[in-house]
Structure formats: C-alpha cells, structure tokens
C-alpha positions in Angstrom: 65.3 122.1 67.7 67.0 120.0 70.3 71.0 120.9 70.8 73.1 117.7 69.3 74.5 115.4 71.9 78.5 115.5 72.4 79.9 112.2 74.2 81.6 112.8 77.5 84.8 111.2 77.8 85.4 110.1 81.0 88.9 109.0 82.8 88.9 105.4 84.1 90.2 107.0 87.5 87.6 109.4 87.7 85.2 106.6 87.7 86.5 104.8 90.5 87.3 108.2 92.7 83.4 108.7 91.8 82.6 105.0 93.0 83.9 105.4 96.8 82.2 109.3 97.0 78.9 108.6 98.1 75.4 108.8 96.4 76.2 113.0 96.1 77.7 112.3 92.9 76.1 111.3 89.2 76.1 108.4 88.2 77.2 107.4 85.4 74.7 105.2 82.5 75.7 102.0 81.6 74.1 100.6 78.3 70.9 98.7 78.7 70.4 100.6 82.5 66.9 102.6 82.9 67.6 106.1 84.2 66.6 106.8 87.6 63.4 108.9 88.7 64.2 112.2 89.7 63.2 112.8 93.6 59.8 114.2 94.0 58.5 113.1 90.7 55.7 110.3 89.9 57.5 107.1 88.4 56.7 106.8 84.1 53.5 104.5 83.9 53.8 101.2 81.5 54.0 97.6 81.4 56.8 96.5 83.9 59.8 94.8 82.3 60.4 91.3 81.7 62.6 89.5 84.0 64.5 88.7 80.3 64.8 92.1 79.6 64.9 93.6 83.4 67.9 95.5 83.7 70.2 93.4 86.1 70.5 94.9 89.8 73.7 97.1 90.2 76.1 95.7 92.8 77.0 98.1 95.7 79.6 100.1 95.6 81.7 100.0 99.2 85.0 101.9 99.8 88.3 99.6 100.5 89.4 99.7 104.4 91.8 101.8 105.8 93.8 100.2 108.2 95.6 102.0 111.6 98.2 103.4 109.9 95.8 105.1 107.3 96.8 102.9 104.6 94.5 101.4 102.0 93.3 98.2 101.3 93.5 96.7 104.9 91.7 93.4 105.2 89.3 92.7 107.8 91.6 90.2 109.1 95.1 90.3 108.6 96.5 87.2 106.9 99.9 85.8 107.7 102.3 85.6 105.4 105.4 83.5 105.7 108.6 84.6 104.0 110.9 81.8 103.2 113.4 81.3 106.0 116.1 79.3 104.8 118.6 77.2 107.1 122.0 78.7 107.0 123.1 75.1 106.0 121.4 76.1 102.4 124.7 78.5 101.5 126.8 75.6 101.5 128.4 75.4 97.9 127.6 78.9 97.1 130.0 81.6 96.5 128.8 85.1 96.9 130.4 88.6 96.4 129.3 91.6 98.1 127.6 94.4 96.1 128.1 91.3 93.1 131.7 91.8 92.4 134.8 93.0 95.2 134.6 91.1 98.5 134.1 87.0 98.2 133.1 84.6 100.4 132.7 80.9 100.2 130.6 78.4 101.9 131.0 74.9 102.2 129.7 71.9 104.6 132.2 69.8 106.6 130.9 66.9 108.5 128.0 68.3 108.3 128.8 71.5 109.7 128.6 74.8 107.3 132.0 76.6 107.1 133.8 79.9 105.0 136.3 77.9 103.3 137.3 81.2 101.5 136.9 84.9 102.1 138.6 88.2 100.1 138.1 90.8 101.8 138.3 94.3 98.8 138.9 97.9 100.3 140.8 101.1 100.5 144.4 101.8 101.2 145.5 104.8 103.3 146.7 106.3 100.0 143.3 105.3 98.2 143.9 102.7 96.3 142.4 99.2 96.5 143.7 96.7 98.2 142.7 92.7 99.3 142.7 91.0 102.0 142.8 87.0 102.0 141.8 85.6 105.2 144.2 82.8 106.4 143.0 80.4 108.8 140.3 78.7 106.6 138.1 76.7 106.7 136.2 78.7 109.7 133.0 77.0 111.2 130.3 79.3 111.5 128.3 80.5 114.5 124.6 79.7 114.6 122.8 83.1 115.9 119.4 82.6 116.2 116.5 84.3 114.0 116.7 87.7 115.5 114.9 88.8 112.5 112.8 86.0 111.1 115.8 84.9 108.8 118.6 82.3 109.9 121.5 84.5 111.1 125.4 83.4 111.0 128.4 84.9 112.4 131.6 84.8 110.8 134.1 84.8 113.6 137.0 86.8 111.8 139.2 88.4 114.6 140.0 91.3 112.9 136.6 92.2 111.1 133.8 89.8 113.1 130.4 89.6 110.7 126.6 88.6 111.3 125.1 87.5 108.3 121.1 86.7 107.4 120.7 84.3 105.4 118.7 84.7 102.1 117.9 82.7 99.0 120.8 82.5 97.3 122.8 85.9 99.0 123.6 86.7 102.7 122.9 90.0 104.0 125.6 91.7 106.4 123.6 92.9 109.1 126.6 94.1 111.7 126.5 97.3 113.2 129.8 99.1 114.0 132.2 100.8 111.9 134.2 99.8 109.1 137.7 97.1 109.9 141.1 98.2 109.5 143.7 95.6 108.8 146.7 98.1 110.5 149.3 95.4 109.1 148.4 96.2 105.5 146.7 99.7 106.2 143.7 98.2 104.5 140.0 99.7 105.1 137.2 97.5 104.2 133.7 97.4 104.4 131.7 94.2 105.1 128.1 95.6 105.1 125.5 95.6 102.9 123.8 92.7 100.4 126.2 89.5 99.3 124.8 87.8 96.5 125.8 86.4 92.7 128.2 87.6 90.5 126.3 90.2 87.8 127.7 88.1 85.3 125.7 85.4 86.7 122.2 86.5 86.4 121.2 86.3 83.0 117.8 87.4 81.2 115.8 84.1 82.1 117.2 84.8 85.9 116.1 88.0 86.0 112.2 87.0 84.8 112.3 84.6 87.8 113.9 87.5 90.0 110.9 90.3 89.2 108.2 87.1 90.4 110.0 86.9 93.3 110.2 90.8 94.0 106.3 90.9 93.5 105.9 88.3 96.1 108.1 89.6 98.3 106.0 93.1 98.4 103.3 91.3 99.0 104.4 89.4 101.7 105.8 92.7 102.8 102.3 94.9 102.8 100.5 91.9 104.3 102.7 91.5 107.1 102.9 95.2 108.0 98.8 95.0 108.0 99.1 92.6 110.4 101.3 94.2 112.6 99.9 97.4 112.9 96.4 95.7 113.1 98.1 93.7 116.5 99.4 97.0 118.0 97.0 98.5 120.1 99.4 101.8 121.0 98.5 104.5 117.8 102.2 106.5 118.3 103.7 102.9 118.0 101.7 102.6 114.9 102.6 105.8 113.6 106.6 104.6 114.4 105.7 101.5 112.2 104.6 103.4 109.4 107.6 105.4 109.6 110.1 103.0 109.5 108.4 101.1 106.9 107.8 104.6 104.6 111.4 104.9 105.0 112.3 101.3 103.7 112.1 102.3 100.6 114.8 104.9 100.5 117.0 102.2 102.5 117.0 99.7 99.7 117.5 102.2 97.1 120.7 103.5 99.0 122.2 99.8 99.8 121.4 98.7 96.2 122.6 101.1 94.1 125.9 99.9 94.3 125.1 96.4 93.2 126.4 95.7 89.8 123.5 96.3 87.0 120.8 96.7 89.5 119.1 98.2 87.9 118.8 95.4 84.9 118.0 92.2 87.5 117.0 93.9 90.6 118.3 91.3 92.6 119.0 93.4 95.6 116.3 95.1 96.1 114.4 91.8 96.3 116.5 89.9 98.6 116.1 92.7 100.7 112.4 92.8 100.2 112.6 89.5 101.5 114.2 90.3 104.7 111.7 93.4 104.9 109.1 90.7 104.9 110.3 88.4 107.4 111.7 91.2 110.1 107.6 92.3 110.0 106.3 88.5 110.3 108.7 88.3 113.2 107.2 91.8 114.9 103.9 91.2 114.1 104.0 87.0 115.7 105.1 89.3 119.0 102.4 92.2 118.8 100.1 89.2 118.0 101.2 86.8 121.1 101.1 90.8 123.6 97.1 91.1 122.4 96.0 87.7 122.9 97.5 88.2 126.6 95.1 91.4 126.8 92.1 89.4 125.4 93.1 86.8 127.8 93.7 89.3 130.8 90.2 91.3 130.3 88.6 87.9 130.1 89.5 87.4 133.3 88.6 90.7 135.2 85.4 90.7 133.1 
C-alpha cells in the first residue's frame, strides 16, 4: 500500500534563499508544471503537449548584485538621485526650535535679504538650572556659506555663540563643530547643535502620514546615492571607509533625535536628517564621479 502523502509547508523565505542557490537544490512544483526527468533516465513516451495546455517556460532565476561594499541590490548602473536642496531664502517666515521646544530662532526676509529677526538661546546655569538667553542686536543678516554638503548652508554671525546651519525643508540643521557657548555675563551654557525644526505641537497626525513618505524617500535617495559612490570609488579601503561611515549613520540619527519632542510619534528628525544623509552622498559621489571620468579620460590617452 502506498504511505499517505503529508503536504510540506514551506517558509516564503526559504523559497527565495532556495532561488539564488544554484540548480543543487530541489525545486520546488508548481501546479500545472510536469516534473523533470531524472538524469540518466529515458524521457516518458506519449503525445507531446498542446501549446494550449504546454506548461509555460519557467523564467530564470538570477541572484541580485552585490555592489563594492558587499551590499545587496546594486544596480548595474548607479542612478542619481537628487535630494531637494532648498535656498536658504525658503526659511524666511518660519520659526523653528531646536530639539522642537527650548532654543528659538526666527527667520524673516528684508529687502530681500534673509535675516534672524529673533533668537532664544535655552541652557544650563552654573548651579544647573535653566536659563535664556535673548539675543539683542536683531534683525542679523545671514551669511551665505556655500553647499559644503549638498544642502544651502547659513551662518548666524552671533559674537558670542557663531552657528552654521543647513538648510532643510522646513528645519535647519546646526552643523558647527566646537564646544558648547558660555555667556560669562549670565553664567549661561547653551548648546546650539543638533536638528531645528517645528514645534511637536505642530505636527499633527495628517503631518506625520506626509512625514513617513518623506522618510521612505529619503532612504531611498540615501541607498542610491551611496551605490553610486562606492560604484565611482575605484580605492577598496576607501570603500570600506564609506561603508563605515554610512553603517554608522544609523546610530548617529538615533543619538541626535532622541531628544526631539515625540520622536518617536512623527519621526521628523530622523527624516530631515535622512535628507541631509542623502544629499552629503550626492555631493561625494558628483566628486568620485568627476575623479573617474579624469582616469577614463587619462588612460584614453596613453592607450
């Protein structure tokens, strides 16, 4: 008597591990597929099958790229992606807070010129408790910095706590690297770095649908720029620096974002920042791209 059949249930993942392993595994019947002849043996005789009922020819199955760094899903060709690089002129009218609530800065555009016409600077006492700062001197015209990293930079020319901002969609990060001010005349400590953007208060529930598109196209803008950087970078411990820095990106934005008020609701942070991520590796990967032209160019010639 023949033994009873018992179905074989069969993870979806373990399919597609068994997809990209090569011919040395079974594979696995589909309904309506004829079963394949064994090696060595004589094919079953019989009237071929009608093209109506010939089963249909199974596609091949390839394995996805891996790209220099050994990542996954490389393309062929890398595709640039552009991150939105916004003028600083588009902060005008906008008042943002750093972490979303403390420290306030506000931007406005006199003949035709973008200037802080306020700023509060929040900190730490030498006895620990709070304390403010309100900047006199106001309105202050900003300082046009360049792109450095693929985003418009400002700087805020404050004499006793100078800043560099980058300029985001709708926030500003504070990009300057040096410790944090002291204001000795009011023994005030503050500490100007990290992501300025809306109020918490301010980003309510149809925001925050907008905010998680945004963050998904920001990642991918991200991983396709990085592709394209480290498919433009001919040095492999260059490469491996790149994939370094960019594993350790992650970390990064958790640490400057946790302290944004309900993060972890709107995940507005972590997106701007995304952002920036994106456009620092369009800048890097425009410059590794221009470098191997010049050594396609360059072994043209000697060849």
């Amino acid at each position: 008597m023949p033994r009873p059949f018992h179905r074989l249930r069969i993870p979806l993942f373990a399919l597609v591990l068994a997809a990209g392993a090569g011919t040395a595994l079974a594979q696995v019947a589909l309904p309506g597929a004829v079963a394949p002849t064994p090696e060595g043996a004589a094919a079953p005789r019989g009237p071929a099958p009608s093209p109506a009922t010939a089963p249909a020819t199974r596609p091949k199955l390839h394995r996805r790229p891996v790209d220099a760094a050994g990542l996954p899903g490389a393309p062929a060709t890398a595709k640039v992606v552009a991150a939105k690089v916004l003028p600083a002129a588009s902060l005008a009218g906008q008042t943002l807070y750093r972490g979303g609530r403390g420290s306030e800065i506000a931007f406005a555009l006199r003949d035709k010129t973008l200037v802080v016409s306020h700023l509060t600077l929040a900190g730490r006492g030498d006895d620990g408790a709070d304390c403010r700062i309100d900047v006199a001197d106001l309105p202050l015209a900003v300082r046009d910095e360049g792109e450095p990293s693929g985003m418009a930079r400002i700087g805020i020319p404050v004499s006793a706590c100078p800043m560099s901002f980058d300029v985001l969609d709708g926030a500003a990060l504070e990009t300057g690297d040096r410790a944090n001010c002291s204001f000795a005349a009011t023994h005030c400590t503050v500490d100007p770095g990290g992501l300025w953007g809306p109020a918490a208060a301010t980003l309510t529930p149809d925001r925050d649908k907008a905010i998680e598109r945004q963050r998904s196209q920001a990642e991918t803008a991200m991983r396709a720029n990085f592709k394209r950087l480290v498919a433009a970078t001919r040095d492999r411990p260059t490469v491996m620096g790149y994939a370094r820095e960019q594993a350790q990106f992650s970390s990064t934005r958790e640490e400057m974002c946790r302290g944004y008020v309900a993060e972890v609701k709107h995940g507005f942070c972590s997106t701007r920042l995304t952002d920036a991520r994106a456009a620092a590796l369009r800048t890097k990967a425009d410059i590794a791209q221009a470098e191997k032209e010049k050594r396609k160019a360059r072994q043209r010639k000697r060849g």
